[in-house]
Jmol script that loads the backbone (N, CA, C; Angstrom):
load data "model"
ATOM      1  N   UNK A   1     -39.710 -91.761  45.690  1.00  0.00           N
ATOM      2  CA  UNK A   1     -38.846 -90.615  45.709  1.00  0.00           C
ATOM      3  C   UNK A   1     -39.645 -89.315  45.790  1.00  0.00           C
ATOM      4  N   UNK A   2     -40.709 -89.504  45.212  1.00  0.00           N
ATOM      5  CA  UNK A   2     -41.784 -88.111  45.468  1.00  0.00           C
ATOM      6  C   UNK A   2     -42.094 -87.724  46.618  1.00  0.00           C
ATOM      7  N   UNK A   3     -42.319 -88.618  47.545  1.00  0.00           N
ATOM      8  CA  UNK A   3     -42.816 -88.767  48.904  1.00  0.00           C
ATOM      9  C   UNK A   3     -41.505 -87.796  49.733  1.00  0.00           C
ATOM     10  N   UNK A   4     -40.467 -88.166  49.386  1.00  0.00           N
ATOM     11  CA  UNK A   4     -39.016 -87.616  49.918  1.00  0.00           C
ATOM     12  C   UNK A   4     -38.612 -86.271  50.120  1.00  0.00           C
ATOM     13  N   UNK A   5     -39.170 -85.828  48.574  1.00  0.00           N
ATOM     14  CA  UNK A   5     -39.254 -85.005  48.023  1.00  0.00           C
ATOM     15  C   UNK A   5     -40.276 -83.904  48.229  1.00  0.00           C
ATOM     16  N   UNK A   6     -41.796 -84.238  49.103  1.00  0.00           N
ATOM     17  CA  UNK A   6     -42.480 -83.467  48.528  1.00  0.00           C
ATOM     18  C   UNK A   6     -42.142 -83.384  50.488  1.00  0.00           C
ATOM     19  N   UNK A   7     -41.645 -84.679  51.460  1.00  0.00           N
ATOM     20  CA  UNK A   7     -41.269 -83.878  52.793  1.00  0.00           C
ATOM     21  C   UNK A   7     -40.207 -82.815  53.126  1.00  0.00           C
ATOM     22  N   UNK A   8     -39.168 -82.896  51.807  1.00  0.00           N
ATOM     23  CA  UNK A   8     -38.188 -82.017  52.258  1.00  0.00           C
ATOM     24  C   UNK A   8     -38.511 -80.969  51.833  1.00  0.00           C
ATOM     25  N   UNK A   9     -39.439 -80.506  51.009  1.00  0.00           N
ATOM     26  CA  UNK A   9     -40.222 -79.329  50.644  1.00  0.00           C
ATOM     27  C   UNK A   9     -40.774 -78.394  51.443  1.00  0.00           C
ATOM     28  N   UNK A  10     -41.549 -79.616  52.224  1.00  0.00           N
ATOM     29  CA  UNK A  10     -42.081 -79.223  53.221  1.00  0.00           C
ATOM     30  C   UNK A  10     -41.703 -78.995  54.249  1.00  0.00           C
ATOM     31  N   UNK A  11     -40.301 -79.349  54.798  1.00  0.00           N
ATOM     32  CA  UNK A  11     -39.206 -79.340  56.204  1.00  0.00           C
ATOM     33  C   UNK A  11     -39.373 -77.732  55.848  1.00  0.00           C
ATOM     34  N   UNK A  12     -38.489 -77.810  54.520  1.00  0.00           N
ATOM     35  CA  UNK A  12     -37.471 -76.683  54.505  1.00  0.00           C
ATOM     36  C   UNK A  12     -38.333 -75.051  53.951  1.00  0.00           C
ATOM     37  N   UNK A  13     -39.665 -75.255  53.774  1.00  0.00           N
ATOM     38  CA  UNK A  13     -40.717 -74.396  53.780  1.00  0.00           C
ATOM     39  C   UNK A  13     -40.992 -73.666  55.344  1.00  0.00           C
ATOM     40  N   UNK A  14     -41.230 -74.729  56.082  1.00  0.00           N
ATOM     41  CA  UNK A  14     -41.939 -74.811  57.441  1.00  0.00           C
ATOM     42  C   UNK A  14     -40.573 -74.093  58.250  1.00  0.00           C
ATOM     43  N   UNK A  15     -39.252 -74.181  57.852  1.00  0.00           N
ATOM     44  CA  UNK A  15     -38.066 -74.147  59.224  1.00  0.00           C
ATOM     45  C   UNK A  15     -37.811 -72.602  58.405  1.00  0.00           C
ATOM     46  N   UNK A  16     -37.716 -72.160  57.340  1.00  0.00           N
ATOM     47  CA  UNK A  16     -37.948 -71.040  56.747  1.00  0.00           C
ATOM     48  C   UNK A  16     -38.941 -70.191  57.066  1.00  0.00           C
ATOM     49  N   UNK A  17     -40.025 -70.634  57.280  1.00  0.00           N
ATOM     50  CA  UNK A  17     -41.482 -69.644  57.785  1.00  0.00           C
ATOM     51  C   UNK A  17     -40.847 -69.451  59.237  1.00  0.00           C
ATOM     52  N   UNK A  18     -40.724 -70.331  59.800  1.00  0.00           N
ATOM     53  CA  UNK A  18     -40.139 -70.107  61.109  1.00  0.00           C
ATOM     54  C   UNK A  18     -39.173 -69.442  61.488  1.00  0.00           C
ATOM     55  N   UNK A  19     -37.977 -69.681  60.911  1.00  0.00           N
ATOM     56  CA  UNK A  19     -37.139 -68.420  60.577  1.00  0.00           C
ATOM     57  C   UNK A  19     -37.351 -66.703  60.811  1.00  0.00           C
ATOM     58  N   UNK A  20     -38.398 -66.980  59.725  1.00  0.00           N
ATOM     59  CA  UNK A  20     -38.685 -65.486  59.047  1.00  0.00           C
ATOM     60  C   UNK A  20     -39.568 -64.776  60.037  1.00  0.00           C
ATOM     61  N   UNK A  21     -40.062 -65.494  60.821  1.00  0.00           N
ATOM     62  CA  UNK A  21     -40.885 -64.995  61.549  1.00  0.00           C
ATOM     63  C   UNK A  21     -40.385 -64.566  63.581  1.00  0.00           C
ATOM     64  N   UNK A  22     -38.821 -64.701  63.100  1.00  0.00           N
ATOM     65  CA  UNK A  22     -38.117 -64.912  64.891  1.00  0.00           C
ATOM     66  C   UNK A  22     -37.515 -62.836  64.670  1.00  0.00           C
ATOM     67  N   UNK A  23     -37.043 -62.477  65.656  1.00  0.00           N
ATOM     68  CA  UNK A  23     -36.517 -60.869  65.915  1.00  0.00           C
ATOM     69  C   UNK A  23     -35.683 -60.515  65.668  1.00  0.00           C
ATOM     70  N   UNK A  24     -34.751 -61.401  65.264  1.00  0.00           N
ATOM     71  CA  UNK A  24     -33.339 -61.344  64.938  1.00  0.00           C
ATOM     72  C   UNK A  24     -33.616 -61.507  63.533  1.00  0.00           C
ATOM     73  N   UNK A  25     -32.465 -60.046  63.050  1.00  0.00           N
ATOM     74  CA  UNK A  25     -32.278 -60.244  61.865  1.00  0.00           C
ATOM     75  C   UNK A  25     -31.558 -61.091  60.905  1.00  0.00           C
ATOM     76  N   UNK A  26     -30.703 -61.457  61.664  1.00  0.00           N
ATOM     77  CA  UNK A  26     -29.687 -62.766  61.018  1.00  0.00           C
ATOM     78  C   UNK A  26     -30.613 -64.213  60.906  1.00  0.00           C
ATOM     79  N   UNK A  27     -31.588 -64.402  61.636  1.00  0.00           N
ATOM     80  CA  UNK A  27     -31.831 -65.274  61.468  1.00  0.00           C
ATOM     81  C   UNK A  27     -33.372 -64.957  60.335  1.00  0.00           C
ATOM     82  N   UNK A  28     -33.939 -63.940  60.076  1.00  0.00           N
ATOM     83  CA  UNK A  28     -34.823 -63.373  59.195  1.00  0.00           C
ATOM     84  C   UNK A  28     -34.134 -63.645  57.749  1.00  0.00           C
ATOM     85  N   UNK A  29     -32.740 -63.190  57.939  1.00  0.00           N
ATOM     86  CA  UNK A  29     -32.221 -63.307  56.062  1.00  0.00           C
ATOM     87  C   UNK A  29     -31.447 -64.981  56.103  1.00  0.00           C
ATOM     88  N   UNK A  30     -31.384 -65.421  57.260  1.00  0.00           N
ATOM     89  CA  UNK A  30     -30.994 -66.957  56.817  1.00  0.00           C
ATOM     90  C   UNK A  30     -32.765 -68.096  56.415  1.00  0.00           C
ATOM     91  N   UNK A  31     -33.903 -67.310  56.951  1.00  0.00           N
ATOM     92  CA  UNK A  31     -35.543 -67.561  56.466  1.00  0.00           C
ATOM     93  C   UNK A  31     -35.290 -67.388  55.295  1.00  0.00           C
ATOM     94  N   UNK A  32     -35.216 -66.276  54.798  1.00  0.00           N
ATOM     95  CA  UNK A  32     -35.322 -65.921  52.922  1.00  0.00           C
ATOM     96  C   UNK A  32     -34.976 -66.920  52.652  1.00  0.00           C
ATOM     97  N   UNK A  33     -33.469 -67.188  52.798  1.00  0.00           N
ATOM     98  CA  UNK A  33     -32.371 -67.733  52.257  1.00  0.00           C
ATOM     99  C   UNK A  33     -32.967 -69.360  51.778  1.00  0.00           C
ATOM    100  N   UNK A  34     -32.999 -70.145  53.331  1.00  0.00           N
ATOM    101  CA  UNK A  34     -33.659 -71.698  53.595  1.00  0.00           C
ATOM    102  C   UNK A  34     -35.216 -71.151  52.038  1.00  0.00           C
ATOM    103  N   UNK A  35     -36.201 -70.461  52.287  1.00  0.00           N
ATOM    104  CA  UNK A  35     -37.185 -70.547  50.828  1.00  0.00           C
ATOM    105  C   UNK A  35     -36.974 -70.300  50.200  1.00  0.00           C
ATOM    106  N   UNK A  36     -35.737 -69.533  49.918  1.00  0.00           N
ATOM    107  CA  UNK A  36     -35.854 -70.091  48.207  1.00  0.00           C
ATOM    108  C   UNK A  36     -35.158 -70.729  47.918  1.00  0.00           C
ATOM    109  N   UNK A  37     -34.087 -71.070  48.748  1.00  0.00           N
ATOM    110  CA  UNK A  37     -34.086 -73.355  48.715  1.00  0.00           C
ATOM    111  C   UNK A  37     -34.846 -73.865  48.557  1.00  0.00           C
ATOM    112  N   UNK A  38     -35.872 -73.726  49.445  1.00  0.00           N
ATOM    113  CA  UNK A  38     -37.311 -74.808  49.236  1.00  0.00           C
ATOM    114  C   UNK A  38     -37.681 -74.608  48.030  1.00  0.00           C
ATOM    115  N   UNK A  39     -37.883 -73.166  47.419  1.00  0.00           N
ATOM    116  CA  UNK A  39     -38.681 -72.934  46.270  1.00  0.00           C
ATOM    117  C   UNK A  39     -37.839 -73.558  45.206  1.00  0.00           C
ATOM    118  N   UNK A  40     -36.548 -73.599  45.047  1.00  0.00           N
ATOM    119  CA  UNK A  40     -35.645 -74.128  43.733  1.00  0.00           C
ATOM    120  C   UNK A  40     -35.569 -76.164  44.235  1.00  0.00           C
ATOM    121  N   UNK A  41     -35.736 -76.451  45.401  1.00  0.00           N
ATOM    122  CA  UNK A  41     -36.049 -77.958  45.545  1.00  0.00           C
ATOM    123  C   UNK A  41     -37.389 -78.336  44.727  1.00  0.00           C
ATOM    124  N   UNK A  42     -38.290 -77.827  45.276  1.00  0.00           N
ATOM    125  CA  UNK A  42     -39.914 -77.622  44.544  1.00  0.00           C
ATOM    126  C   UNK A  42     -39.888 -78.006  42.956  1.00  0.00           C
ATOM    127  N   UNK A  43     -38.879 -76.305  42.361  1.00  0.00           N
ATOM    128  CA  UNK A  43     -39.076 -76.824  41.001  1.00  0.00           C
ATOM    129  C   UNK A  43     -38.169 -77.752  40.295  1.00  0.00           C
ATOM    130  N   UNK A  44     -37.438 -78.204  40.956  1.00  0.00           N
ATOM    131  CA  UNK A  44     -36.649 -79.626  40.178  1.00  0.00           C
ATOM    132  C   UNK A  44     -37.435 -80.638  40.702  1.00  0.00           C
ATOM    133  N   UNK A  45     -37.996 -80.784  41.752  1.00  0.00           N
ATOM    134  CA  UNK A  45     -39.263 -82.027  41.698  1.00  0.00           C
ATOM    135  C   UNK A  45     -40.373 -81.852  40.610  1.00  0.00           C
ATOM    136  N   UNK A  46     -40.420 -80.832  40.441  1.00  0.00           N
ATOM    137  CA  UNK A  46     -41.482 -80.643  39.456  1.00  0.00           C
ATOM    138  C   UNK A  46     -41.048 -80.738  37.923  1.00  0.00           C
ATOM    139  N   UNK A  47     -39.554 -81.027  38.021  1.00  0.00           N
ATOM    140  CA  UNK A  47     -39.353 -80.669  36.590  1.00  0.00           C
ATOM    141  C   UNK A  47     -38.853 -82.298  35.819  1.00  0.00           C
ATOM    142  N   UNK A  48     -39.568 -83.217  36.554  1.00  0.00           N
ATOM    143  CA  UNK A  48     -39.660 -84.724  36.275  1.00  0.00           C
ATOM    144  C   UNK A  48     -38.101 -85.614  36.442  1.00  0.00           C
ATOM    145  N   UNK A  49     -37.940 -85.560  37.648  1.00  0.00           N
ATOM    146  CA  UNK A  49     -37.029 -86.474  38.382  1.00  0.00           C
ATOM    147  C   UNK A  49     -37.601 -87.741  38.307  1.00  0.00           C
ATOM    148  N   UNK A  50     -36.629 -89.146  37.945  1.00  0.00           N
ATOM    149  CA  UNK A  50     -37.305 -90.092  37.567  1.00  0.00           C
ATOM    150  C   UNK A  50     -36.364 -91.204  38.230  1.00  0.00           C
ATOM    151  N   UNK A  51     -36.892 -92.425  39.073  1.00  0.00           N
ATOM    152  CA  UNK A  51     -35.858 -93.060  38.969  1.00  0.00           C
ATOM    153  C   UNK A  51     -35.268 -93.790  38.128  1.00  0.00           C
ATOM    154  N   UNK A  52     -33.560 -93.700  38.297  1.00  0.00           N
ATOM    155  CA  UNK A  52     -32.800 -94.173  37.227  1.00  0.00           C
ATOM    156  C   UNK A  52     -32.949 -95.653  36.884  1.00  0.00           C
ATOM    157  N   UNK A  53     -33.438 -95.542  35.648  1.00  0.00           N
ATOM    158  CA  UNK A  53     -33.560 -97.384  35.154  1.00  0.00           C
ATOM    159  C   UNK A  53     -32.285 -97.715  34.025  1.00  0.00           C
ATOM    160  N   UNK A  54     -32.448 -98.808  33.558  1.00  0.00           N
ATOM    161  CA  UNK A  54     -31.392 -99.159  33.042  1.00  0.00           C
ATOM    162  C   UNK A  54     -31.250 -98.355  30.978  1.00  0.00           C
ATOM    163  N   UNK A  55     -32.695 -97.959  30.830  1.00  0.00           N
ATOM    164  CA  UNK A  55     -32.690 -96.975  29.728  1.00  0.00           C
ATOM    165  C   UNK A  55     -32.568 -95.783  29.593  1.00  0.00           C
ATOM    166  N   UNK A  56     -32.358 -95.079  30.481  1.00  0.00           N
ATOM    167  CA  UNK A  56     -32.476 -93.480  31.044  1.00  0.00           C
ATOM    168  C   UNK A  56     -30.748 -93.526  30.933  1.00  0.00           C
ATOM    169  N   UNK A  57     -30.730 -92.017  29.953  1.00  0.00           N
ATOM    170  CA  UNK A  57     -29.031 -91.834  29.615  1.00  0.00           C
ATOM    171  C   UNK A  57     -29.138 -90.193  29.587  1.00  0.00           C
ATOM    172  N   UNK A  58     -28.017 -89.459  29.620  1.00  0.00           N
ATOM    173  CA  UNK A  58     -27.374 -88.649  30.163  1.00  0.00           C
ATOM    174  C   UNK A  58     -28.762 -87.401  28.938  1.00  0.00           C
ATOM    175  N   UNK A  59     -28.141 -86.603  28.383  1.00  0.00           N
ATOM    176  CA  UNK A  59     -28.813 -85.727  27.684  1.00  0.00           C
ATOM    177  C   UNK A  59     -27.657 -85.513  26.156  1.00  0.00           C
ATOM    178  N   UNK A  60     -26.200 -85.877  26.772  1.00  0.00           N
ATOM    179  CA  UNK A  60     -25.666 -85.971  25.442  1.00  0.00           C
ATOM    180  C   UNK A  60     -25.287 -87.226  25.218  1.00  0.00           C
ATOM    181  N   UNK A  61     -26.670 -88.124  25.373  1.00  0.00           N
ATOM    182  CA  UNK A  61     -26.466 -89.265  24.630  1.00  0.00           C
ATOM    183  C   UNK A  61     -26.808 -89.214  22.851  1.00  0.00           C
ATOM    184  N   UNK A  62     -25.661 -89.099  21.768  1.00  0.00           N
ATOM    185  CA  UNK A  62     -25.995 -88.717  21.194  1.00  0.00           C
ATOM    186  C   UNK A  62     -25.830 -89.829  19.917  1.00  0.00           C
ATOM    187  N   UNK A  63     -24.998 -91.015  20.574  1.00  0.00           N
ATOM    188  CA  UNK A  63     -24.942 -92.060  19.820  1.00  0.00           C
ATOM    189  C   UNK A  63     -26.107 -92.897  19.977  1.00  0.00           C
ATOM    190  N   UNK A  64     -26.918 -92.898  20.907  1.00  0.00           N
ATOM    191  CA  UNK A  64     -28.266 -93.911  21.151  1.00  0.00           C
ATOM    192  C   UNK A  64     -29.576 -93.653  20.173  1.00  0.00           C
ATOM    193  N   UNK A  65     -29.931 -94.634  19.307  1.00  0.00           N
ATOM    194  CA  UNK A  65     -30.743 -94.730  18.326  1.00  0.00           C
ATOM    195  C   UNK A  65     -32.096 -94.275  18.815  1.00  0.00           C
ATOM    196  N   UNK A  66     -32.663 -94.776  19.673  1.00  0.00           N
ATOM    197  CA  UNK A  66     -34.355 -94.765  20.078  1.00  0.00           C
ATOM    198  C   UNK A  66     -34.401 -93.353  20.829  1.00  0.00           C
ATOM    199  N   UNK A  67     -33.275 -92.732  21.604  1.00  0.00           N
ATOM    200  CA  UNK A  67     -33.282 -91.349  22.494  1.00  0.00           C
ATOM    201  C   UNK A  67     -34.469 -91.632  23.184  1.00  0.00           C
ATOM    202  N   UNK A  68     -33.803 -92.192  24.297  1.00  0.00           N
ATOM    203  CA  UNK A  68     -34.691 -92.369  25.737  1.00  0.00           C
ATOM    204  C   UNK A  68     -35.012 -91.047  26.847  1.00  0.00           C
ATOM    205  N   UNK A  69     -36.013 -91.556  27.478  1.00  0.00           N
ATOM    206  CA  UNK A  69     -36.194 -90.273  27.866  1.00  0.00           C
ATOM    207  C   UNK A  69     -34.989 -89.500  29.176  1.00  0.00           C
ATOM    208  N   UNK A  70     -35.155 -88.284  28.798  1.00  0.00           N
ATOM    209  CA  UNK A  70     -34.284 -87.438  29.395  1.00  0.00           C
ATOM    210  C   UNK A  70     -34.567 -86.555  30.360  1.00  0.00           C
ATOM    211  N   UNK A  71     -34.230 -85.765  31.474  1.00  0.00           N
ATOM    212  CA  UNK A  71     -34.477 -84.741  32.220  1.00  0.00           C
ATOM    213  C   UNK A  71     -34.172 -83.159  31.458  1.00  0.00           C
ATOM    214  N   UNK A  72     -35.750 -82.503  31.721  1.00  0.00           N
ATOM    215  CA  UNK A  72     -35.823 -81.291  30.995  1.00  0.00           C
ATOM    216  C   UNK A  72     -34.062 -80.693  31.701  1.00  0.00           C
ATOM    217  N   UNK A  73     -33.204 -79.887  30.425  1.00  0.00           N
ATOM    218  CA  UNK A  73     -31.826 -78.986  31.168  1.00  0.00           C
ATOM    219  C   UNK A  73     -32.668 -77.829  31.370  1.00  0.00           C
ATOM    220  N   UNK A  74     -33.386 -77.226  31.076  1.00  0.00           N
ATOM    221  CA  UNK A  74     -33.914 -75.531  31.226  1.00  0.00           C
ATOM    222  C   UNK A  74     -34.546 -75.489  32.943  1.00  0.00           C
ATOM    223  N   UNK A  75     -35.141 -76.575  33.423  1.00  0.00           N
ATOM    224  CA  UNK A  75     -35.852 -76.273  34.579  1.00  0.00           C
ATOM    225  C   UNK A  75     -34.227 -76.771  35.697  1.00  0.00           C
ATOM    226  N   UNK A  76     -33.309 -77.262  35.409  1.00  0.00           N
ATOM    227  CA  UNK A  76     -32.031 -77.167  36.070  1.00  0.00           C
ATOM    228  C   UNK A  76     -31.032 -75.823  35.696  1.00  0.00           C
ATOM    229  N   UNK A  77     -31.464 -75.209  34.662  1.00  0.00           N
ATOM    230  CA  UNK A  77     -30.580 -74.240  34.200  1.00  0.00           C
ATOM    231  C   UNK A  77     -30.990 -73.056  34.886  1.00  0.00           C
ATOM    232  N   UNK A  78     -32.225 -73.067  35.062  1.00  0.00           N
ATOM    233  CA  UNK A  78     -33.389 -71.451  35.803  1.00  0.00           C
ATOM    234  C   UNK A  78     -32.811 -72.119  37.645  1.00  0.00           C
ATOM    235  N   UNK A  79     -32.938 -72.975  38.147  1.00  0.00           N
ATOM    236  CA  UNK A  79     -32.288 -73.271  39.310  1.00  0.00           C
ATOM    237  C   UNK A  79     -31.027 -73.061  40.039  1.00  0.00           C
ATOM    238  N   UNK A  80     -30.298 -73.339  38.704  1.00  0.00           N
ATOM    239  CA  UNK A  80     -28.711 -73.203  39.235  1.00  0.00           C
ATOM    240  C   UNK A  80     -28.519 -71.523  39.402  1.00  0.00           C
ATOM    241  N   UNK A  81     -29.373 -70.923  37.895  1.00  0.00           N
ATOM    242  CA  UNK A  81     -29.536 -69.059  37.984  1.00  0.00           C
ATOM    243  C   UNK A  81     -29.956 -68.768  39.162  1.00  0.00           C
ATOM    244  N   UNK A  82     -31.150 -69.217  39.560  1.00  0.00           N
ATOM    245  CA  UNK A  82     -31.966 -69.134  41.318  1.00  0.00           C
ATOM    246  C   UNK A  82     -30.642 -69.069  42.430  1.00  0.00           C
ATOM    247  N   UNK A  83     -29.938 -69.601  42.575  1.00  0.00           N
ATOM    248  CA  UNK A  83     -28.930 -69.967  43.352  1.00  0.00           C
ATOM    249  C   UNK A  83     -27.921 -69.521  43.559  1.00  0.00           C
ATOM    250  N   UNK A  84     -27.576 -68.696  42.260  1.00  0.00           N
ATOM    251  CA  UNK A  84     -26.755 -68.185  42.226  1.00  0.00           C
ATOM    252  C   UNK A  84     -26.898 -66.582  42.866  1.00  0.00           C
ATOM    253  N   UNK A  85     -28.350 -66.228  42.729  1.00  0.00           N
ATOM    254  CA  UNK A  85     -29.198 -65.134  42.526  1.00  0.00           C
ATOM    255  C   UNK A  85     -29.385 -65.311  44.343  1.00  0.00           C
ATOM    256  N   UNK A  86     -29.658 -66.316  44.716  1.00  0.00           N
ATOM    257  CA  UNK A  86     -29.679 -66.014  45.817  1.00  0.00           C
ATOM    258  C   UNK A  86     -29.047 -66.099  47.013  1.00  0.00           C
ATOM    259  N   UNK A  87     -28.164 -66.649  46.359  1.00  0.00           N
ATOM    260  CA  UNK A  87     -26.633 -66.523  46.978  1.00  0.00           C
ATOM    261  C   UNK A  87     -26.059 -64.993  47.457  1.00  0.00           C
ATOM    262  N   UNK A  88     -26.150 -64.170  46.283  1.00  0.00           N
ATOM    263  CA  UNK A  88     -26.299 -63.020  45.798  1.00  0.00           C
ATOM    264  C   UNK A  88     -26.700 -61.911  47.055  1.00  0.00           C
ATOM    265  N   UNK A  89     -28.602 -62.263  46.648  1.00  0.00           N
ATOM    266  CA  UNK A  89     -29.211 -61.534  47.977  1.00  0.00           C
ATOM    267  C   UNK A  89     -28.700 -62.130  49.588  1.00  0.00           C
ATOM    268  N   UNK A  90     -28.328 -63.089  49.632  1.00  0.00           N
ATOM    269  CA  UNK A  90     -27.857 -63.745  50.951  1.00  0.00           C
ATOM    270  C   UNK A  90     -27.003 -62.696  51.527  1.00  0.00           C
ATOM    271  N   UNK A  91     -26.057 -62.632  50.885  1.00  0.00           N
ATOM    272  CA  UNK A  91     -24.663 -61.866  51.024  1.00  0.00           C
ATOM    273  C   UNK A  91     -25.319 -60.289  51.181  1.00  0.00           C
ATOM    274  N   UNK A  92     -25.677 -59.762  50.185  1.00  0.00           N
ATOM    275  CA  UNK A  92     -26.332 -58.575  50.526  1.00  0.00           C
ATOM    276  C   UNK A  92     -26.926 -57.924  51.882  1.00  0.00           C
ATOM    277  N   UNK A  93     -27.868 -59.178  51.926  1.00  0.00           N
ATOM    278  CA  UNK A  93     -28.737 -58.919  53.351  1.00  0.00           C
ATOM    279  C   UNK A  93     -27.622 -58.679  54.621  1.00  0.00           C
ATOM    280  N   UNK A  94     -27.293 -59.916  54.130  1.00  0.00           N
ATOM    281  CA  UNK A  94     -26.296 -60.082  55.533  1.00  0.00           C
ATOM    282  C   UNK A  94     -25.514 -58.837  55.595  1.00  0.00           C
ATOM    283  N   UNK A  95     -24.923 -58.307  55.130  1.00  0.00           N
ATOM    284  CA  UNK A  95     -24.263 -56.889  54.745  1.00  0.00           C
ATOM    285  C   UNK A  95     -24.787 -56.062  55.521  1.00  0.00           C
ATOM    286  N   UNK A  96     -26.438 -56.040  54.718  1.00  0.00           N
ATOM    287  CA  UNK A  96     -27.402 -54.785  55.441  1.00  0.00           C
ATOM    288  C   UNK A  96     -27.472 -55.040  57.064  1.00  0.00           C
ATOM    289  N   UNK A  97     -27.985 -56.471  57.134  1.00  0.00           N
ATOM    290  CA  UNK A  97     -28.112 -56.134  58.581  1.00  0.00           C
ATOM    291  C   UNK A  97     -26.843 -56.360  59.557  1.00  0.00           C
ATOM    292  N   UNK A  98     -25.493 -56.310  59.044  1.00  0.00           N
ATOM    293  CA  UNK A  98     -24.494 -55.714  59.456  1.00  0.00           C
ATOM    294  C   UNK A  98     -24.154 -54.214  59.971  1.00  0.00           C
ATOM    295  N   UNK A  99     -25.049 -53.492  58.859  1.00  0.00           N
ATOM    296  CA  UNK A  99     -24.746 -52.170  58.922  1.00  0.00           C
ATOM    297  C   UNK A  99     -25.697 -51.582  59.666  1.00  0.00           C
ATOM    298  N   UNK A 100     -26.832 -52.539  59.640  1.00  0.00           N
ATOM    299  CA  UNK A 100     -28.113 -52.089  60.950  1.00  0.00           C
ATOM    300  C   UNK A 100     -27.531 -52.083  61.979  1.00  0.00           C
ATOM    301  N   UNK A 101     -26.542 -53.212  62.215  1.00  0.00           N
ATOM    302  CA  UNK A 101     -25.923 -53.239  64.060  1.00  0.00           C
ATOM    303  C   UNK A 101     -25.570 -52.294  64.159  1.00  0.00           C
ATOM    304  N   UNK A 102     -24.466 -52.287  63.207  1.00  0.00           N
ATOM    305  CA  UNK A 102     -23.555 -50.542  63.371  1.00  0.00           C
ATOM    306  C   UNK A 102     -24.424 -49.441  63.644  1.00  0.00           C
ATOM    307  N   UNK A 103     -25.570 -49.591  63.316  1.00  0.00           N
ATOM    308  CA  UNK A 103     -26.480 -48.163  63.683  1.00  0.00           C
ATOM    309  C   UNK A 103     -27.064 -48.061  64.769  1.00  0.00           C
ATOM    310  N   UNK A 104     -27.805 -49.435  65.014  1.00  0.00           N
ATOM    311  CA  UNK A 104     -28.403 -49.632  66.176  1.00  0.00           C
ATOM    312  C   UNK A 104     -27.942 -50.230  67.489  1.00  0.00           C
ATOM    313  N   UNK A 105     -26.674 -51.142  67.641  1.00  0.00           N
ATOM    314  CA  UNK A 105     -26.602 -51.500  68.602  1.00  0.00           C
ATOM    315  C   UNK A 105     -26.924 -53.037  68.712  1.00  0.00           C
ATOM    316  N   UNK A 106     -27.929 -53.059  67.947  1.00  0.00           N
ATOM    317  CA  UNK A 106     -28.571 -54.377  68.231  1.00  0.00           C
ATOM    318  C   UNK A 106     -28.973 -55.138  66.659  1.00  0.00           C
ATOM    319  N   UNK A 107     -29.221 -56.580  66.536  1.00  0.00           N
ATOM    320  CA  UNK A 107     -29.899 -56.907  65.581  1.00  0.00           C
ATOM    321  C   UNK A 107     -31.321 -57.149  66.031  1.00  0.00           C
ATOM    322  N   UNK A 108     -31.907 -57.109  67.408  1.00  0.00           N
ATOM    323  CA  UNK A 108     -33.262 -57.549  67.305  1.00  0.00           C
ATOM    324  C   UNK A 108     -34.140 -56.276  67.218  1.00  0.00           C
ATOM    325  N   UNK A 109     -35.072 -56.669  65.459  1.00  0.00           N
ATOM    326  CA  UNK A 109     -35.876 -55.919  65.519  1.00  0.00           C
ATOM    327  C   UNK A 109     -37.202 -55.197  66.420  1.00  0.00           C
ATOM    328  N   UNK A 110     -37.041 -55.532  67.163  1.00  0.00           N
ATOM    329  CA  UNK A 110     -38.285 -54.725  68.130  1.00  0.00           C
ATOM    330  C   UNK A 110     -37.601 -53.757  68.975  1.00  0.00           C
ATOM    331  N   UNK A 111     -36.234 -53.621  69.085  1.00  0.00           N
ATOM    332  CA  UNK A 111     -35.665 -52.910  70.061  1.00  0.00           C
ATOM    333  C   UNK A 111     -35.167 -51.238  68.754  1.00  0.00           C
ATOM    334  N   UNK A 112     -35.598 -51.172  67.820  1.00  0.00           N
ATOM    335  CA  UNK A 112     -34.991 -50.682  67.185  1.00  0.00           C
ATOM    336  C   UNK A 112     -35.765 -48.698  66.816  1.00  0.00           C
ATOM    337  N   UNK A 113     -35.331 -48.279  66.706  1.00  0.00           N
ATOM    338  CA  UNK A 113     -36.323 -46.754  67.182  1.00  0.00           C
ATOM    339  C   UNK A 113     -36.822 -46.732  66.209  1.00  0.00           C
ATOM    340  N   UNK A 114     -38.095 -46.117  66.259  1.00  0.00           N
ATOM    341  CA  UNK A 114     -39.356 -45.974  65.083  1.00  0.00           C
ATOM    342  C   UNK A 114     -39.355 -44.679  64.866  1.00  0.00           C
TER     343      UNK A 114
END
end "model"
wireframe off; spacefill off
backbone 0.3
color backbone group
């Protein structure tokens, strides 16, 4: 599952750089957008995803004697905030470079007066 994990990291890093790096602004704030997907995929791989065995129970397992091991909630709790946060700036951007057309005519940055 790491292996899975550490390619979709890497897809969605790589199609984001790529993104970010094209003339069009719509497709510049959908770049942001795709990394810090990648970056909030990243840290829930990192925050010990395990495969499910037959001892691994929820986090309010609270009747189970031995308390098997569990997935950290704080490194899913700072993620879901990430997401929400960048949901957030998504919408924003997109806004702005709405209001760039309206000014300029165009969304591709190179055509735009200096």
């Amino acid at each position: 599952m790491s292996l899975a994990l550490a390619a979709t990291v890497g897809v969605l890093f790589a199609f984001g750089t790529f993104l970010l790096l094209r003339d069009d602004l719509v497709k510049v704030v959908w770049g942001l957008a795709i990394l810090s997907q990648a970056a909030n995929v990243y840290l829930i791989s990192m925050g010990g995803i395990t495969e499910p065995t037959g001892d691994t129970v929820p986090v309010l397992a609270e009747y189970y004697a031995p308390f098997p091991e569990t997935a950290d909630p704080v490194v899913q709790a700072l993620v879901l905030t990430a997401i929400v946060i960048s949901f957030g700036m998504t919408a924003f951007a997109l806004a702005l470079s709405y209001r760039a057309y309206q000014e300029n005519e165009t969304i591709d940055v190179t055509e735009w007066p200096q």
